[in-house]
C-alpha positions in Angstrom: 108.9 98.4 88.0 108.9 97.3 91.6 106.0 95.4 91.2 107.2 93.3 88.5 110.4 92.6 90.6 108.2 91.5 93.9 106.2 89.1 92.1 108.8 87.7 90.1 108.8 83.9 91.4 105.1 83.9 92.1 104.2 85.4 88.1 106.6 82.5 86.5 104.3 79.8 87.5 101.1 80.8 88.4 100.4 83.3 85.5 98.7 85.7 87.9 100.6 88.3 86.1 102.3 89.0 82.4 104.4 92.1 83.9 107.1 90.0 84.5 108.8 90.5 81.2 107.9 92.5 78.2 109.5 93.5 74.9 110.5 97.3 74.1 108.9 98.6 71.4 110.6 101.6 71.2 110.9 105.6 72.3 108.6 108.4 71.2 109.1 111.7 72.5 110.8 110.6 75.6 108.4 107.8 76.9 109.2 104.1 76.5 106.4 102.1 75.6 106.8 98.4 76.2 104.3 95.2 75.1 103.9 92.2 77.2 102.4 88.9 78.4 102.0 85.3 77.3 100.1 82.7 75.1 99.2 79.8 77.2 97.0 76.6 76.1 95.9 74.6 78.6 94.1 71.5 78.9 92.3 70.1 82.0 91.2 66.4 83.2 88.7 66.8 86.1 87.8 63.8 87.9 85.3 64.6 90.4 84.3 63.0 93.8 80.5 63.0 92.7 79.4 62.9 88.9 81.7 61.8 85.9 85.1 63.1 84.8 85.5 65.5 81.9 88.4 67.1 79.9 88.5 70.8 79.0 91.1 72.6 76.9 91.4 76.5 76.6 93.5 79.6 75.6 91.5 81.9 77.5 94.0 82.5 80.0 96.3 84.2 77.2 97.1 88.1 77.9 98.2 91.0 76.5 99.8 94.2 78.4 100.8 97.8 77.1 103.3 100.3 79.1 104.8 103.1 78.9 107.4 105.0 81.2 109.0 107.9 81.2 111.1 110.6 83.4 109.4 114.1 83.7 111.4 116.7 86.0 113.3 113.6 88.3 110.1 112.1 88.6 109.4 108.4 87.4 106.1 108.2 86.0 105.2 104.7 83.9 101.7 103.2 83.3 99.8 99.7 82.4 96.9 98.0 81.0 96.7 94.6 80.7 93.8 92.6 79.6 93.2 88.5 79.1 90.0 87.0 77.5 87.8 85.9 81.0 85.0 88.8 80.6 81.7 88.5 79.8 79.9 85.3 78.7 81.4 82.2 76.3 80.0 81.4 73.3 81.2 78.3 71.5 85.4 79.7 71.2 84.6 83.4 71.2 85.3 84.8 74.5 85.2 88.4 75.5 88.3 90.9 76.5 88.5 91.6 80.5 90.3 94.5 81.9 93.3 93.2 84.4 95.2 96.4 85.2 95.0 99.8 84.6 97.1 102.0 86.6 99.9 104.7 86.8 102.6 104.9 88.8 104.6 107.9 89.7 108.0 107.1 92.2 106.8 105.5 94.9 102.9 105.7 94.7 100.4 103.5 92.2 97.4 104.5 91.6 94.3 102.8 89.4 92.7 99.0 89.2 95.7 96.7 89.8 96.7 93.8 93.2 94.8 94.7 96.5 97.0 94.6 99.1 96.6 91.6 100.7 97.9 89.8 97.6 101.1 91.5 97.5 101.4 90.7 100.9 101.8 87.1 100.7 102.8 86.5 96.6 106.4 86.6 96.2 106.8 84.1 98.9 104.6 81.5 98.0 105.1 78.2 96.2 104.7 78.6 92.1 101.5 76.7 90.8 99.6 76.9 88.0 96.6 76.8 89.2 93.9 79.8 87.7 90.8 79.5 89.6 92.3 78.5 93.0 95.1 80.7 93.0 96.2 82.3 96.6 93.7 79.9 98.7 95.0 79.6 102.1 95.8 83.1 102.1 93.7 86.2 102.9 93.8 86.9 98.9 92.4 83.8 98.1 89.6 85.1 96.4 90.0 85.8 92.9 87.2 88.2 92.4 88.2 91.1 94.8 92.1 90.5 94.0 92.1 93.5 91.6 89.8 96.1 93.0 88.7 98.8 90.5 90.8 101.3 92.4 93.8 100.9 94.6 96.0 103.4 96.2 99.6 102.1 97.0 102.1 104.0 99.0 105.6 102.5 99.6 108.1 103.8 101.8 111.5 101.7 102.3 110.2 98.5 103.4 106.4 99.3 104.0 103.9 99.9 101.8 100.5 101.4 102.7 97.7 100.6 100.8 94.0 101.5 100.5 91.3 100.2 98.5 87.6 100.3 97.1 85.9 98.6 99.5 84.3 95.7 98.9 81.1 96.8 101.2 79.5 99.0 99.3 78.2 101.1 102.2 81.6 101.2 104.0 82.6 104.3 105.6 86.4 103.8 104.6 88.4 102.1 102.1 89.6 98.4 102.7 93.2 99.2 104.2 96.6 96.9 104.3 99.9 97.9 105.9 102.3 95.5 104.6 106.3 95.2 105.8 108.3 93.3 103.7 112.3 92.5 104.1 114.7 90.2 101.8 117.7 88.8 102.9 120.6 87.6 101.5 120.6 84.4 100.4 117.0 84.3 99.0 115.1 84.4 102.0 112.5 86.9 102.8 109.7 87.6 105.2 106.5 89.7 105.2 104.3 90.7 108.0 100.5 93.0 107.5 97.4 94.0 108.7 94.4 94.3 106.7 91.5 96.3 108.0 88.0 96.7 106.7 84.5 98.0 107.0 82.5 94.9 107.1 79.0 94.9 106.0 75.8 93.0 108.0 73.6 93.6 105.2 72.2 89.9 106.0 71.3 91.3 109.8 67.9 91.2 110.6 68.1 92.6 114.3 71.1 94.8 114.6 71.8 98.8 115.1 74.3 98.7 113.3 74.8 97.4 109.7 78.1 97.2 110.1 81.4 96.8 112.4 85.7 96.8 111.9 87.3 93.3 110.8 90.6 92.8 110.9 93.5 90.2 110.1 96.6 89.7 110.5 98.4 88.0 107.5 102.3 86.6 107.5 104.1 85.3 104.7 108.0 84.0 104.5 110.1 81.9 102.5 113.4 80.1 103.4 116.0 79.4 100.9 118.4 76.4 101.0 120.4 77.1 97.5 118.5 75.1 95.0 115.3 74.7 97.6 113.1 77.1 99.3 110.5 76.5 102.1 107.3 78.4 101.8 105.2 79.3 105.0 101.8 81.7 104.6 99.1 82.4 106.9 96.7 84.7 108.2 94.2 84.9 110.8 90.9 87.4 111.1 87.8 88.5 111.2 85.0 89.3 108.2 88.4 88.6 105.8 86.1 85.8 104.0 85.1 87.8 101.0 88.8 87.8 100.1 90.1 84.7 101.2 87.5 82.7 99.3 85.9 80.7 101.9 83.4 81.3 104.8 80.2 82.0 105.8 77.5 81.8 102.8 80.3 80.8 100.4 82.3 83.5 100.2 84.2 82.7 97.0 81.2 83.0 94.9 80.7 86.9 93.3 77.0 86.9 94.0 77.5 86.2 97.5 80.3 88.5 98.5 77.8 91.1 100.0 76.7 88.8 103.5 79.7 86.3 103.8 81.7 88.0 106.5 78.8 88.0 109.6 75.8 86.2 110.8 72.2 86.1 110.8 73.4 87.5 114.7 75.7 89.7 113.1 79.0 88.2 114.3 82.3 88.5 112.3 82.9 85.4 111.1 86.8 84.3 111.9 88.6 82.7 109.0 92.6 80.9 109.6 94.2 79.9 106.4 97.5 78.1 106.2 99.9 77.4 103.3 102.8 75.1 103.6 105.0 74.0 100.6 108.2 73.7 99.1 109.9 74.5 95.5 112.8 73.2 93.9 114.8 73.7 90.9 116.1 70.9 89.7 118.5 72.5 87.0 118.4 75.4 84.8 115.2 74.7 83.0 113.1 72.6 85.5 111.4 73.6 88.8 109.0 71.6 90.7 106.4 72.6 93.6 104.3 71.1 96.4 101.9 73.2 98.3 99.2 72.3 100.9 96.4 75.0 101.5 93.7 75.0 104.1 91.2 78.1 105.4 89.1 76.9 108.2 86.1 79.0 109.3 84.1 79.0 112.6 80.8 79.1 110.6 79.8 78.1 107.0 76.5 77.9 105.4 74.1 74.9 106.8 75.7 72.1 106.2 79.1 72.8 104.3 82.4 71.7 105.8 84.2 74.4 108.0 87.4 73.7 106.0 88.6 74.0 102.5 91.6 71.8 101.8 93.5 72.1 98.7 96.8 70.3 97.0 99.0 71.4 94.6 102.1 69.1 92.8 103.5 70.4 90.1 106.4 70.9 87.6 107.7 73.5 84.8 110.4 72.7 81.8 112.0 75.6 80.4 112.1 74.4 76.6 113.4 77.6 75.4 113.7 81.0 76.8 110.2 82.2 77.4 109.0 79.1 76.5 107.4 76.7 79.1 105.7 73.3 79.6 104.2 72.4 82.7 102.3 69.4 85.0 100.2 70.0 87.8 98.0 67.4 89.5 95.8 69.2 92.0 93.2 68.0 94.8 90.7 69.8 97.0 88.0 68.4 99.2 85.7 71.4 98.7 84.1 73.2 95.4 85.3 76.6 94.8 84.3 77.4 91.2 82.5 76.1 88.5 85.5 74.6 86.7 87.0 73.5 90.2 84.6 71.0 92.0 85.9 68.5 94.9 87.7 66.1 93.4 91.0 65.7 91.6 92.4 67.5 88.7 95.5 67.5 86.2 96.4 70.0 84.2 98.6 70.1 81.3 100.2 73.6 79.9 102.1 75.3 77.5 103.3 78.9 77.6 105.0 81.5 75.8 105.7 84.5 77.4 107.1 87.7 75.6 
């Protein structure tokens, strides 16, 4: 499954993914169906820059994912749902079942709810982290509430991969686009270069002929291997991109706002820039450790906010036993970005076991 190969580095820390592995449960009538996903517990200590610090502990993250693939006249056809436990509203410890992914797959095209394109863009070459609510800030999938739109067309051929998308304007004459070229090298190093296109809504306009006009960014994403150490560089750079990077104008990482974050009252795109720098290390054959710096700067935010979310990661991950894993991660970030994730400092401690 290519996408479980791609993601590989970026799934093992970050648990944006359970795809990575998965147990066989058998053969019926020539289709292979397959279980996976992980149990993780986590607890958090949140020390904010305003108001007092609390600790929060949860297995809500945990996911479960069925497959099954089979070969039908040379043709590889496989398909996926996934699910975790972050839909709907908590009450007390009973916490609702969210769809993740659902799509099929036949050779070279995926079809169905499953990784815009932006994400795939940019995720197998960035640092491991385990952080949920902030994962992929600094990049133009930052955004966790548009990472999985409810329908996505992707189309690879060699080294590119073409992919088109519900649109997150809902009046937009086109689907949200990506073309995406990716190349490994030997060694472990890779490289990834796309553009990402959109309709971009002005629905917050209130002189304009138009209610709405083209954004555009370019995104690039590498990583440089040095045997037991890698260097990660992202980035990206556009226009009306802040509904999925997570930050801009109106706060675009909030849900309720993703409908007027990506233009002005004049109805100018807003420019976002986001930059991630890190590196990762394994250590031996059971622990890896992480540093990553994040930043997306915008040329206009809402009345009074800063024009720049910074965010720090430092972690690390011990390999008890095969699918078994323990991990640190002490986290900073200047801005809030969720309601779990204000300014301020945070540690997290984890456990996961992944089947």
């Amino acid at each position: 499954m290519s996408l479980k190969n791609g993601l590989a580095l970026a799934v093992m820390a970050a648990g944006i993914s359970s795809t990575a592995q998965a147990l066989d449960l058998g053969e019926f009538n020539g289709t292979q169906f397959s279980v996976g996903g992980y149990i993780k517990a986590e607890g958090r200590f949140t020390n904010p820059d305003n108001g007092d610090g609390d600790f929060d502990g949860t297995a809500r993250q945990s996911r479960i994912n069925f497959s099954a693939k089979r070969d039908v006249n040379g043709h590889k056809i496989m398909g996926l749902v996934e699910g975790d436990f972050y839909g709907g509203n908590a009450t007390d410890s009973t916490y609702d079942w969210r769809l993740r992914h659902a799509y099929l797959k036949v050779d070279n095209l995926t079809l169905g709810q499953t990784w815009n394109g932006q994400f795939l863009a940019y995720a197998p070459f960035d640092v491991p982290y385990l952080d949920f609510f902030n994962a992929g800030k600094g990049n133009a999938a930052g955004n966790g509430g548009v990472v999985r739109p409810d329908l996505v067309m992707h189309y690879q051929m060699g080294n590119v991969r073409l992919t088109l998308q519900d649109p997150v304007n809902e009046d937009a004459d086109y689907p949200d686009f990506v073309i995406n070229y990716a190349k490994r090298f030997e060694g472990g190093h890779g490289a990834s270069i796309a553009l990402a296109g959109r309709d971009v809504a002005k629905s917050n306009v209130t002189n304009s002929s138009e209610d709405s006009e083209f954004g555009a960014a370019i995104i690039y994403a590498g990583k440089y291997s040095l045997g037991a150490t890698a260097l990660h560089l992202n980035g990206y750079v556009g226009e009306g991109q802040g509904v999925y990077s997570g930050f801009g104008y109106g706060g675009a990482w909030h849900p309720s706002l993703r409908p007027a974050v990506d233009a002005n009252a004049e109805g100018e795109l807003i420019k976002t820039t986001g930059l991630v720098a890190g590196i990762s290390h394994r250590f031996n054959d059971k622990l890896i450790g992480g540093i990553r710096y994040s930043q997306v700067e915008a040329d206009e935010t809402s009345a009074g906010a800063e024009d720049t979310l910074k965010v720090s990661h430092v972690n690390l991950i011990y390999s008890y036993l095969p699918g078994l894993d323990f991990g640190i991660e002490w986290r900073d970030q200047n801005l809030a970005t969720h309601g779990t994730r204000p300014a301020g400092q945070q540690l997290e401690l984890m456990a996961m076991y992944k089947f």
